[in-house]
C-alpha positions, 0 to 999 in steps of 0.5 A: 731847448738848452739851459741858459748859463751866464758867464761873468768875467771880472778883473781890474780894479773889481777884484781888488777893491773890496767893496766893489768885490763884495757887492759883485758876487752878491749879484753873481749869487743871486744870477739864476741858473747855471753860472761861471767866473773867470777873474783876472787880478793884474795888479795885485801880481803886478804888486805882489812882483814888486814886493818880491823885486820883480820887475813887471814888464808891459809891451802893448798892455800885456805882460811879459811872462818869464819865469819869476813871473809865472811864479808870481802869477801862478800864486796869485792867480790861482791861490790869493784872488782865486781861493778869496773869491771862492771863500766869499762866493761859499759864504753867499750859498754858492759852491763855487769850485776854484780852477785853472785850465790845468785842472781837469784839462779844462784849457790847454793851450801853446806857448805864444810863438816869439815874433817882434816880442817874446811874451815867455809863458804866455798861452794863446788858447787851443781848445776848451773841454766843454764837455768836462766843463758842462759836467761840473756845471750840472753836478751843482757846482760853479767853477771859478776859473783864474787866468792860467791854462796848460800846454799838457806837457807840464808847462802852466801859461798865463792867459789873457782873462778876457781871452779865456771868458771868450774861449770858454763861452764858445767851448760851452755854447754847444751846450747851453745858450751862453750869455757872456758878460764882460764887467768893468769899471765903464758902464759900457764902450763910451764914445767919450771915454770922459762922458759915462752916459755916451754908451754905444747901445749896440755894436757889431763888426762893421761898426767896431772896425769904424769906431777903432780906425777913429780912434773911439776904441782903442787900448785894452778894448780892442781885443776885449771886442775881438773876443766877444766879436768872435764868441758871437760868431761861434754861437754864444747867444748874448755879449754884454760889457757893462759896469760890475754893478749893472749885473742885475739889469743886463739891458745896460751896456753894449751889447755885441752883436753878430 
């Protein structure tokens, strides 16, 4: 039998909020076992890019990456929410260890190839170290993973959050029975996206296929449920997207489902 880890991704206004950032990893402190965070922290870049005058440019809910950009990403990514999260997490007794899929060669990824849109740095995954990755985790230690990954020949990529918490959970399934927990600011995927108590308990393929053709799902949620949809089929035991502030009752939320 293996070890259960759970894996935490967190971004959005989460990360940037204070208070919601503070009681988050109180709860992830207190998760037994073996655990692991992947955050986002789009606006804060988004922010900081502004401040430096930078233009953000969106297409279809993601960023287009150029070389300001990445600069900007890479610092804020990797150093501010990263490093602060890390300081908070070592505070509550917790040895987190900050990352990017650079170090350890623990991501590696390709530069996202230019079809109707060119994306500039952005990385679409190719392989995940599970084995590096389980090595840490039983050393003691709690990787803290930012949205940056590597092509090996010395390019960083910014990477979907959502995407790199999915990858991860599958490159780590063969080696422990991986629970994957999306937080949000939503208690759950909502039929009624104007009625929080609407959560769909339970879906799987079929019914994601459904409720995206009648609009029910739609936006950032589609790939965040393509993501879990294909964790599930790779063998990671458990999805659940839920509220931040739902982590000690997992019971809540959606689960997905194979």
């Amino acid at each position: 039998m293996k070890d259960k880890l759970t894996i935490i991704k967190v971004g959005g206004k989460i990360v940037e909020e204070e208070a919601s950032l503070n009681s988050l990893l109180r709860d992830f402190a207190a998760i037994d076992g073996f655990k692991l965070l992947v955050h986002g922290g789009g606006r804060s870049a988004t922010k900081v890019a502004a401040s430096l005058g930078i233009e953000t440019k969106m297409v279809d809910g993601r960023r287009v990456t150029d070389d300001a950009m990445l600069d900007v990403v890479t610092m804020v990514y990797g150093g501010l929410v990263n490093k602060k999260v890390v300081a908070r997490l070592q505070a509550l007794g917790v040895d987190a260890l900050g990352m990017t899929g650079a170090d350890m060669d623990i991501i590696r990824s390709h530069r996202r190839p230019v079809k109707s849109v060119d994306y500039g740095w952005v990385g679409d995954v190719d392989r995940v170290n599970g084995e590096a990755l389980s090595a840490l985790l039983r050393s003691g230690v709690v990787p803290v993973i930012a949205p940056l990954t590597h092509d090996g020949d010395g390019h960083l990529l910014n990477t979907n959050a959502d995407t790199m918490a999915g990858e991860t959970a599958k490159g780590l399934a063969p080696y422990f029975d991986v629970n994957l927990v999306y937080c949000f600011e939503k208690p759950g995927v909502l039929r009624d996206e104007n009625d929080d108590s609407s959560v769909i308990p339970e879906i799987n393929r079929e019914l994601f296929l459904s409720l995206k053709e009648e609009g029910i799902v739609s936006g950032g949620m589609i790939p965040k449920l393509e993501n879990a949809l294909s964790a599930v089929d790779a063998g990671v035991c458990r999805v659940i997207i839920t509220m931040a502030s739902s982590l000690c009752d997992l019971a809540r939320g959606t689960h997905v489902v194979g």
